[in-house]
VOPAGU-2260 file (C-alpha; in pm, 1 decimal, decimal comma):
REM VOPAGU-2260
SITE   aa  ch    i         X         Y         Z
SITE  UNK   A    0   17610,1    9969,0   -3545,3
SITE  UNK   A    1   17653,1   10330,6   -3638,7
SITE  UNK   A    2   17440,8   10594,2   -3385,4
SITE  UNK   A    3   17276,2   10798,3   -3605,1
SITE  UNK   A    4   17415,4   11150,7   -3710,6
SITE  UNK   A    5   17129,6   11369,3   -3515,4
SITE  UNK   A    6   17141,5   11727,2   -3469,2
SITE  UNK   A    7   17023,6   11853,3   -3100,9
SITE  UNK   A    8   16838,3   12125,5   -3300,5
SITE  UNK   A    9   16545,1   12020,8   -3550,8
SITE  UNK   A   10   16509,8   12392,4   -3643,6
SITE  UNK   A   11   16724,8   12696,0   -3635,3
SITE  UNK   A   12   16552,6   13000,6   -3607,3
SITE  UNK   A   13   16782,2   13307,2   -3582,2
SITE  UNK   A   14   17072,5   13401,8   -3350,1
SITE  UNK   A   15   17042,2   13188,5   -3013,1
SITE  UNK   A   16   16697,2   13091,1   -3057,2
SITE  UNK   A   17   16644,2   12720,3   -3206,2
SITE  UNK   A   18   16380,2   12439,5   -3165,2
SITE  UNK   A   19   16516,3   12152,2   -2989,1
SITE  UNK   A   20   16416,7   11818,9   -2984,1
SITE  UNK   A   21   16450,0   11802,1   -2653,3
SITE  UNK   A   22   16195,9   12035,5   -2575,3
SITE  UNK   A   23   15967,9   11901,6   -2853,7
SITE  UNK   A   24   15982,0   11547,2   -2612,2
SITE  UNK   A   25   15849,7   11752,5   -2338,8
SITE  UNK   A   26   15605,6   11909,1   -2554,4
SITE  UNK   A   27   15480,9   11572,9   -2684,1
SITE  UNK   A   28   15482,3   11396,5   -2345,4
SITE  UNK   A   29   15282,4   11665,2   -2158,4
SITE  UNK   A   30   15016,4   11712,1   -2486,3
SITE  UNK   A   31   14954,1   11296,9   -2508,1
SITE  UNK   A   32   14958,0   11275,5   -2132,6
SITE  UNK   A   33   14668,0   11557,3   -2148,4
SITE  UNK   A   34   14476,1   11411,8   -2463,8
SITE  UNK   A   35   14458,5   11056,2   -2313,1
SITE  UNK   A   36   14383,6   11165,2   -1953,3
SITE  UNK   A   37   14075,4   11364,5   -2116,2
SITE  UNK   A   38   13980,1   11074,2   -2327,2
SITE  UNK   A   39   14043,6   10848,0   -1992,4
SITE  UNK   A   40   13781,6   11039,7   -1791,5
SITE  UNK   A   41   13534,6   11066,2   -2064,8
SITE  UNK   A   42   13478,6   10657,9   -2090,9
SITE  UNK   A   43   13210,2   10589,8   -1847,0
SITE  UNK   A   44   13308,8   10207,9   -1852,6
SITE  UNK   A   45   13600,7   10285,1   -1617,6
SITE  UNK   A   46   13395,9   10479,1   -1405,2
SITE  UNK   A   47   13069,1   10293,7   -1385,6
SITE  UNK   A   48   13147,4   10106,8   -1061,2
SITE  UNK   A   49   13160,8   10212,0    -661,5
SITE  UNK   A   50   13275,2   10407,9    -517,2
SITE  UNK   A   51   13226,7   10629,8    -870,6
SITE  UNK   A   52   12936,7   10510,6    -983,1
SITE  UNK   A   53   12955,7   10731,2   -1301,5
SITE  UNK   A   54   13137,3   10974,8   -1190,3
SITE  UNK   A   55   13521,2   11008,6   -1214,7
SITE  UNK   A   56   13709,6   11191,0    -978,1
SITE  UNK   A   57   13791,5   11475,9   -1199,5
SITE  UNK   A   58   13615,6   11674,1   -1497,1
SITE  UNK   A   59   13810,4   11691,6   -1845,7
SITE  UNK   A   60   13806,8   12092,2   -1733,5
SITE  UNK   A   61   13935,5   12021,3   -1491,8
SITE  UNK   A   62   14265,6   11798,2   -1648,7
SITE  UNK   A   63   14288,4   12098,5   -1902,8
SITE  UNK   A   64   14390,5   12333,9   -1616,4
SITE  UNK   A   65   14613,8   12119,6   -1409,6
SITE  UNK   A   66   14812,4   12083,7   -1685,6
SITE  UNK   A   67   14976,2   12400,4   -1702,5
SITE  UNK   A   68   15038,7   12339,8   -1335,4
SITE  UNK   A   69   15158,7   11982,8   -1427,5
SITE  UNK   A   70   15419,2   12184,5   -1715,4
SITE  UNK   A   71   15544,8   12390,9   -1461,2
SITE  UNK   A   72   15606,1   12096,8   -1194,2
SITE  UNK   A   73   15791,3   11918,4   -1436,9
SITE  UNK   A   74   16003,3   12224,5   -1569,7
SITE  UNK   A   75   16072,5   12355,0   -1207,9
SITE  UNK   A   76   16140,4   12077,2   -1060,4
SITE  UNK   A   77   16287,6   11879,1   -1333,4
SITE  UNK   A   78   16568,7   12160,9   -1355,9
SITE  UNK   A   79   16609,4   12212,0    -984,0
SITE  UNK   A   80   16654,6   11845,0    -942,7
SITE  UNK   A   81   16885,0   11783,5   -1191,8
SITE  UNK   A   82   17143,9   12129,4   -1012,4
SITE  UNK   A   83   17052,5   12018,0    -671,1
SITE  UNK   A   84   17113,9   11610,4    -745,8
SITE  UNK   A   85   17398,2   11637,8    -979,6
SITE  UNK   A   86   17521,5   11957,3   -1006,4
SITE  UNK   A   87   17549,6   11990,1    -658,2
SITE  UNK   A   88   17535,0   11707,2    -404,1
SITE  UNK   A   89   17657,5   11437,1    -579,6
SITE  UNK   A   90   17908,3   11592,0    -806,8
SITE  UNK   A   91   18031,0   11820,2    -497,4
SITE  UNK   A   92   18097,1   11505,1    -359,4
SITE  UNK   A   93   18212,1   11204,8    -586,7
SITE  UNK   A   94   18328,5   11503,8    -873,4
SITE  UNK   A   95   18495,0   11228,8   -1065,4
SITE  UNK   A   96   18152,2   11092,7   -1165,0
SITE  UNK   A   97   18103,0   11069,8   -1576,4
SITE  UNK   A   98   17823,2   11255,3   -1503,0
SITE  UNK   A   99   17965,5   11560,2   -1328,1
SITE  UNK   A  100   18088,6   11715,2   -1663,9
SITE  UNK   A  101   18236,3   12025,6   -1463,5
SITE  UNK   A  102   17967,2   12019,4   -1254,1
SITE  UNK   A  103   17888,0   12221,9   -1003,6
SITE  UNK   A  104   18157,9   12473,6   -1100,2
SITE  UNK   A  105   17955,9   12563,9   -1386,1
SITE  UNK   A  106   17687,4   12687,2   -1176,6
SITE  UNK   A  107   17911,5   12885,4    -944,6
SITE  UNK   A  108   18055,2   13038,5   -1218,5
SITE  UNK   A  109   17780,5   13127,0   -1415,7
SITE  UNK   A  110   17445,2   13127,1   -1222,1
SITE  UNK   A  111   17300,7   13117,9   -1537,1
SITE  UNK   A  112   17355,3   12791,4   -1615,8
SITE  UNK   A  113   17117,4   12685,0   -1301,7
SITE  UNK   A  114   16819,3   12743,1   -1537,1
SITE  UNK   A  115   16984,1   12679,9   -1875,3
SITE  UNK   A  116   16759,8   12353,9   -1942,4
SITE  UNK   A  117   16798,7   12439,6   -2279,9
SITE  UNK   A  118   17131,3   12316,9   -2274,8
SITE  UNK   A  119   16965,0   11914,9   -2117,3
SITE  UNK   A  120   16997,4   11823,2   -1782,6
SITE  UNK   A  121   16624,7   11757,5   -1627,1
SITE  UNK   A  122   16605,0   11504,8   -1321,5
SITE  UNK   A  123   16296,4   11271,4   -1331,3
SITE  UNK   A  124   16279,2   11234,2    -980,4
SITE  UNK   A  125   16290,5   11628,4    -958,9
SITE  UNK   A  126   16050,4   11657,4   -1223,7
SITE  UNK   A  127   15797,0   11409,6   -1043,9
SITE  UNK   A  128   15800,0   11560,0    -718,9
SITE  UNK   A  129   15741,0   11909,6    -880,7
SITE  UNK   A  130   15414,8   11758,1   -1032,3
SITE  UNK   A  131   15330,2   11600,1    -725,3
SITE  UNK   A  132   15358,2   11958,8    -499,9
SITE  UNK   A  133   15134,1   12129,1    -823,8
SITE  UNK   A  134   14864,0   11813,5    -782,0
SITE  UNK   A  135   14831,2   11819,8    -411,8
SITE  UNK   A  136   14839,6   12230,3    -455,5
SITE  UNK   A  137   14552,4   12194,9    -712,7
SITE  UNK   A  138   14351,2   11897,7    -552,1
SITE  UNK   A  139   14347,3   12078,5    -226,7
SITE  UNK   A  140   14237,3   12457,9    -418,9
SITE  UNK   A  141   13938,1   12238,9    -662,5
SITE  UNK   A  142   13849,5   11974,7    -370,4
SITE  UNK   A  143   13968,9   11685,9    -580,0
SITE  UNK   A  144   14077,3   11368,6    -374,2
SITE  UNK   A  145   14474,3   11387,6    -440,8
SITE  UNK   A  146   14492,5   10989,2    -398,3
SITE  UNK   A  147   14237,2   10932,3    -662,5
SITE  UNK   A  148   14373,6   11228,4    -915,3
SITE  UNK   A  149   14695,1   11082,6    -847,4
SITE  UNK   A  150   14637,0   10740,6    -958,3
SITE  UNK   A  151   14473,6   10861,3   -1290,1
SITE  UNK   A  152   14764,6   11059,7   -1377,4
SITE  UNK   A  153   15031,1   10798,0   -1306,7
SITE  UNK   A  154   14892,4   10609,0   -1562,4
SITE  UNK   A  155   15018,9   10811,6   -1836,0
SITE  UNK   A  156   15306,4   10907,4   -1685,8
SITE  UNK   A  157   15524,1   10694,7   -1948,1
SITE  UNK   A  158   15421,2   10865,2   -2208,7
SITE  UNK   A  159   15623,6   11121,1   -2113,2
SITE  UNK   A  160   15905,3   10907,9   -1990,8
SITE  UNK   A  161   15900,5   10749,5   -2368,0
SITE  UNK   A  162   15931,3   11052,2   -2479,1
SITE  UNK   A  163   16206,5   11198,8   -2250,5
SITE  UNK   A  164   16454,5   10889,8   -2307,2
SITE  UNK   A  165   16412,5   10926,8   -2696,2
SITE  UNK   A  166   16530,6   11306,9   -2662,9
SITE  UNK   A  167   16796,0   11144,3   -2451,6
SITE  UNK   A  168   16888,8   10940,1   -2783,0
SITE  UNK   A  169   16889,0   11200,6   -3013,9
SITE  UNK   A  170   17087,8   11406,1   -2764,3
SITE  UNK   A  171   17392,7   11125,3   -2766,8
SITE  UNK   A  172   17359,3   11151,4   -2363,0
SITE  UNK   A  173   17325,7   10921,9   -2102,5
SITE  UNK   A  174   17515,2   10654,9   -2333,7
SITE  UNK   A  175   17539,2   10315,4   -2201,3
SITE  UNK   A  176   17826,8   10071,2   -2083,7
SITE  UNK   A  177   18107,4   10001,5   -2334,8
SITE  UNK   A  178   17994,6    9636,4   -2493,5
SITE  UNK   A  179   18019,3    9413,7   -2779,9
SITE  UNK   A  180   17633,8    9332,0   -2864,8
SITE  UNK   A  181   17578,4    9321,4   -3198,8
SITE  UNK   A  182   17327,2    9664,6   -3156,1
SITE  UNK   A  183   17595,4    9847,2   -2970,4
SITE  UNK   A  184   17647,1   10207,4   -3090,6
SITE  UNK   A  185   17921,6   10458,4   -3113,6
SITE  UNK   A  186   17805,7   10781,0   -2963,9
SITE  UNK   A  187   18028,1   11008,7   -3112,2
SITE  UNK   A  188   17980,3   11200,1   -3439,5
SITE  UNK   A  189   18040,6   11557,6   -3601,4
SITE  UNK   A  190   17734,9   11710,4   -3385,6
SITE  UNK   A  191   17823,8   11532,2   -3067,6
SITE  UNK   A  192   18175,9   11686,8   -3128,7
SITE  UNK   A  193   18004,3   12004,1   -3266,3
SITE  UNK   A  194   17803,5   12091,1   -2971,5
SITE  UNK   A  195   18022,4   11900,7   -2689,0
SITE  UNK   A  196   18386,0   12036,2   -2793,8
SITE  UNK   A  197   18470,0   11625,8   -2821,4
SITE  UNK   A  198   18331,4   11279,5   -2755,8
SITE  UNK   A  199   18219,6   11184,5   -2431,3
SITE  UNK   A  200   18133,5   10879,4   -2441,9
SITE  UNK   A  201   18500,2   10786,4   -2635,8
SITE  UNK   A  202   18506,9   10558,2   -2953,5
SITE  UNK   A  203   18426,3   10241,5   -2818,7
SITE  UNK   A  204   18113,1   10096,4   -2899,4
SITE  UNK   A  205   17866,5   10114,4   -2610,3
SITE  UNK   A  206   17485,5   10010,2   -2494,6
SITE  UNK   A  207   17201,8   10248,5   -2614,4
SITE  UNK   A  208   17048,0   10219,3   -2244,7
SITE  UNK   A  209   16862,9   10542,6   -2377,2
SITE  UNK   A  210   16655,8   10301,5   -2603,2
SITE  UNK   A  211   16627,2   10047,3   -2291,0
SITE  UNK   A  212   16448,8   10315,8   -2087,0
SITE  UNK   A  213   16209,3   10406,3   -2376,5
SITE  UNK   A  214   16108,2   10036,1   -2396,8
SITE  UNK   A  215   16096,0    9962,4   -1975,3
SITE  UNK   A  216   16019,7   10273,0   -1837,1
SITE  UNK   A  217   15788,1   10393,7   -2117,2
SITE  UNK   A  218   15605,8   10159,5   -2294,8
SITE  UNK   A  219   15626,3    9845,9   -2069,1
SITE  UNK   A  220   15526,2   10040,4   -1775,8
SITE  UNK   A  221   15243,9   10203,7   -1966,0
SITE  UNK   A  222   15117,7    9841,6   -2110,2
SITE  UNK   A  223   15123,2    9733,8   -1742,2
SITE  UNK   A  224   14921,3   10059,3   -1588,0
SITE  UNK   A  225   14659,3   10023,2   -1853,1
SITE  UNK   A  226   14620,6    9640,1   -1827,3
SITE  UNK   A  227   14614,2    9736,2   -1430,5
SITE  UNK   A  228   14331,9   10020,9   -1485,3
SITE  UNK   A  229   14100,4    9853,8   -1787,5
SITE  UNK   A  230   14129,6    9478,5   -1668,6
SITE  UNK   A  231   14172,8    9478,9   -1348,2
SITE  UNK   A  232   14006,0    9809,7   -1207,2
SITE  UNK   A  233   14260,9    9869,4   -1029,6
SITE  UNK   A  234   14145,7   10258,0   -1007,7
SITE  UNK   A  235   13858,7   10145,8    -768,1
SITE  UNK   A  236   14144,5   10143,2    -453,4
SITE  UNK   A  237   14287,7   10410,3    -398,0
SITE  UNK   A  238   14692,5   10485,6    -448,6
SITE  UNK   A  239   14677,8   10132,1    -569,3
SITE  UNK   A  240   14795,9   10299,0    -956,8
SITE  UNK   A  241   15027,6   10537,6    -811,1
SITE  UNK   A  242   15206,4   10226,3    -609,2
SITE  UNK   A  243   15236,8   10048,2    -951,2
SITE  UNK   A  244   15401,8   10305,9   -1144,6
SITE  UNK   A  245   15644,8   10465,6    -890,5
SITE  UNK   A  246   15751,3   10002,9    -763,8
SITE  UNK   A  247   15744,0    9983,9   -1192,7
SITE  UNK   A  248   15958,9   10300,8   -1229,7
SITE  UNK   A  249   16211,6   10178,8   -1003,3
SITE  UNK   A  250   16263,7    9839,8   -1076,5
SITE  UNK   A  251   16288,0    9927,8   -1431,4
SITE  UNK   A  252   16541,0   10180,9   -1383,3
SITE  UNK   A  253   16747,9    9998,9   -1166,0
SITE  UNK   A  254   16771,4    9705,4   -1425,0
SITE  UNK   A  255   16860,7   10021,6   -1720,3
SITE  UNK   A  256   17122,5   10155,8   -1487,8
SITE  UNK   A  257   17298,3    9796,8   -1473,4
SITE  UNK   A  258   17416,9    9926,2   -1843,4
SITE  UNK   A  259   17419,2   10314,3   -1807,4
SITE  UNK   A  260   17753,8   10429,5   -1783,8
SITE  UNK   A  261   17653,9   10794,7   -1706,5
SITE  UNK   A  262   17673,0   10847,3   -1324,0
SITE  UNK   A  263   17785,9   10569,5   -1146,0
SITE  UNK   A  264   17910,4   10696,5    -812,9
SITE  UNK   A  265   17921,5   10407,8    -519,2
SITE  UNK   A  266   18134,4   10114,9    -498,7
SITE  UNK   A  267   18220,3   10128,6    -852,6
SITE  UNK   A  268   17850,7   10001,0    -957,4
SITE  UNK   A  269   17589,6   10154,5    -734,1
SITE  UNK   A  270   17458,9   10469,7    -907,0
SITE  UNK   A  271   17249,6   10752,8    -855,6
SITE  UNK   A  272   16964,5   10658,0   -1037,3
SITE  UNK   A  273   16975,8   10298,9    -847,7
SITE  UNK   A  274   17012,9   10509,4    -514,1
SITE  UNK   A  275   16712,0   10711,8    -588,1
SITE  UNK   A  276   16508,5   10458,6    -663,9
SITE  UNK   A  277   16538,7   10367,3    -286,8
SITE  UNK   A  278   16292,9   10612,3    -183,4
SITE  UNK   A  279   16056,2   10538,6    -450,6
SITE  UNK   A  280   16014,1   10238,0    -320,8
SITE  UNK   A  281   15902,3   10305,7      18,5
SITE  UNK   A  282   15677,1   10567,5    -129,0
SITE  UNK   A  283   15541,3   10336,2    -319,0
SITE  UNK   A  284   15509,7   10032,5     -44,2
SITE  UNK   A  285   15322,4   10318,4     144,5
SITE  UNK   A  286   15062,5   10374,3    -145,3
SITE  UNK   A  287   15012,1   10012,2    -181,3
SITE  UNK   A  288   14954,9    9973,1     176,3
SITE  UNK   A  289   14694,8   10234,8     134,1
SITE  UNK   A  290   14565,3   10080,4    -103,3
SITE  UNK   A  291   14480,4    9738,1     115,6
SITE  UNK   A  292   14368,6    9939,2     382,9
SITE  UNK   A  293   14108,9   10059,2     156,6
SITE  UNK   A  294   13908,8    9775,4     -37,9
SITE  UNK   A  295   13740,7    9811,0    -297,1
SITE  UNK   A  296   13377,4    9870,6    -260,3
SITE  UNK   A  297   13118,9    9625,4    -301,8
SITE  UNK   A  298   12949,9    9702,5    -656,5
C-alpha cells in the first residue's frame, strides 16, 4: 500500500514561517479537549450525585483558564522531555538507537535545536507531566481538589493523543516494523526525502503503528473513559479516572511498540516507550488504590 505523498507543511507563508500540521494536531487536541471539558461540566446528570450533588468540581471559567496553563505544560514539557529522554539520556547512551537521528550532538552543537519543536520531537510522557505540574499549580492557586480536576481532564486526554499520532502519520515518523500485511506502507516519498535529506525508514514496506496509536491510545481509550464516566460514574471516587487512563495509556502503548521500529533500545526488543510505561503503571496502581480507599458516597 502506497503512504500517502503528505507535505509536513499545509501552508507556506513567507521565508521560514509555515503552518504545520503538526502544530495544527496540537491546536486541535488542546481546542476539543477544552470544548468537551466545558460541555462535560455543564451536564448536571454527571454531577447530580454525592459527593457533588450538583455541583462539579470546577466552573467552565474556570477550564477556560487552565487551559493556557494546560498549552504551556504540554509545550514545555513535551519539548523538554523529548531532549532530556532522547536527545540526551537514552541516545547518550544506546546512540545506535533508530531514534537517536544524531542525537544529542545536535543539541550540543546548536542549542537551538533544544526548543526547535517546530522541527517534531515532543515526548508524551514529558508533555503529561508538564500538565500535571500546571494542574496541581492551578488547583492549589483556585482551591480546586487536584484528584477530582484530574480525573475530569484525563478523560479527554485522547483527544489529543488522536490527534498527536495522526501528525505523527502525516509526518512519515515513528514508522513501524518492516512487515508483509497487506496494509503495510512505504514511508518514503519526495517530501520525506525533501525535508529528511533521504529515507529513514528504507524501502521496505513497514507497519503504520502511527495509525495503531490513533486507534488504541486515542479513540479506544477515550470510548473506555467515557463508558467509565457516563455508565459507570466512575467520577464519584476519586483518582479512579486518572488510574484508568494513565493503566489504559500504558498497556496500549506497550502493545503499539511491539510494531514500532523507532527506538528500540534494550535487549533488541525492549524500548523506551515500553520502559516508560513502567512508571505509569505504579502511578496509576497508586490512583486506583486511592480510589478504593475512598468509596463512593452513599447517594
Amino acid at each position: 500500500m502506497a503512504y500517502p505523498d503528505f507535505d509536513p507543511v499545509l501552508i507556506h507563508l513567507f521565508g521560514p514561517f509555515s503552518i504545520r500540521w503538526y502544530a495544527l494536531a496540537y491546536i486541535a487536541g488542546l481546542g476539543i479537549g477544552w470544548w468537551y471539558l466545558v460541555r462535560m461540566v455543564r451536564e448536571t446528570g454527571l454531577w447530580r450525585n454525592p459527593p457533588f450533588s450538583g455541583k462539579p468540581p470546577v466552573t467552565a471559567e474556570q477550564i477556560g483558564d487552565f487551559f493556557v496553563w494546560a498549552t504551556l505544560g504540554v509545550i514545555i514539557g513535551g519539548r523538554l522531555g523529548y531532549v532530556l529522554i532522547y536527545g540526551t539520556f537514552f541516545c547518550g547512551i544506546w546512540g545506535t538507537s533508530p531514534a537517536c537521528y544524531g542525537l544529542p550532538a545536535a543539541y550540543i552543537e546548536d542549542p537551538v535545536n533544544i526548543i526547535a519543536a517546530w522541527h517534531g520531537g515532543m515526548s508524551f510522557h514529558g508533555g503529561l507531566l508538564g500538565v500535571a505540574i500546571a494542574l496541581l499549580l492551578f488547583s492549589r492557586k483556585h482551591k480546586i481538589d487536584a484528584i477530582r480536576f484530574g480525573d475530569i481532564v484525563a478523560t479527554v486526554a485522547p483527544i489529543g493523543l488522536f490527534f498527536g499520532r495522526i501528525a505523527n502519520f502525516i509526518n512519515g515518523e515513528l514508522w513501524g516494523k518492516v512487515t508483509d500485511v497487506p496494509w503495510a506502507m512505504v514511508f518514503c516519498t519526495q517530501n520525506i526525502i525533501r525535508t529528511t535529506g533521504g529515507c529513514p525508514a528504507g524501502t521496505l514496506p513497514r507497519h503504520p503503528s502511527q495509525l495503531y496509536e490513533a486507534a488504541m491510545e486515542g479513540v479506544l481509550l477515550f470510548v473506555i473513559l467515557q463508558i467509565s464516566l457516563r455508565v459507570f460514574r466512575m467520577q464519584e471516587r476519586p483518582g479512579l479516572l486518572i488510574g484508568i487512563f494513565l493503566s489504559g495509556y500504558g498497556i496500549f502503548r506497550a502493545i503499539a511498540e511491539i510494531f514500532r521500529d523507532s527506538d528500540t533500545v534494550y535487549f533488541g526488543w525492549f524500548s523506551v516507550g515500553m520502559s516508560l510505561s513502567i512508571p505509569m503503571w505504579i502511578a496509576a496502581a497508586y490512583f486506583l488504590w486511592y480510589a478504593w480507599r475512598h468509596p463512593r458516597s452513599p447517594a
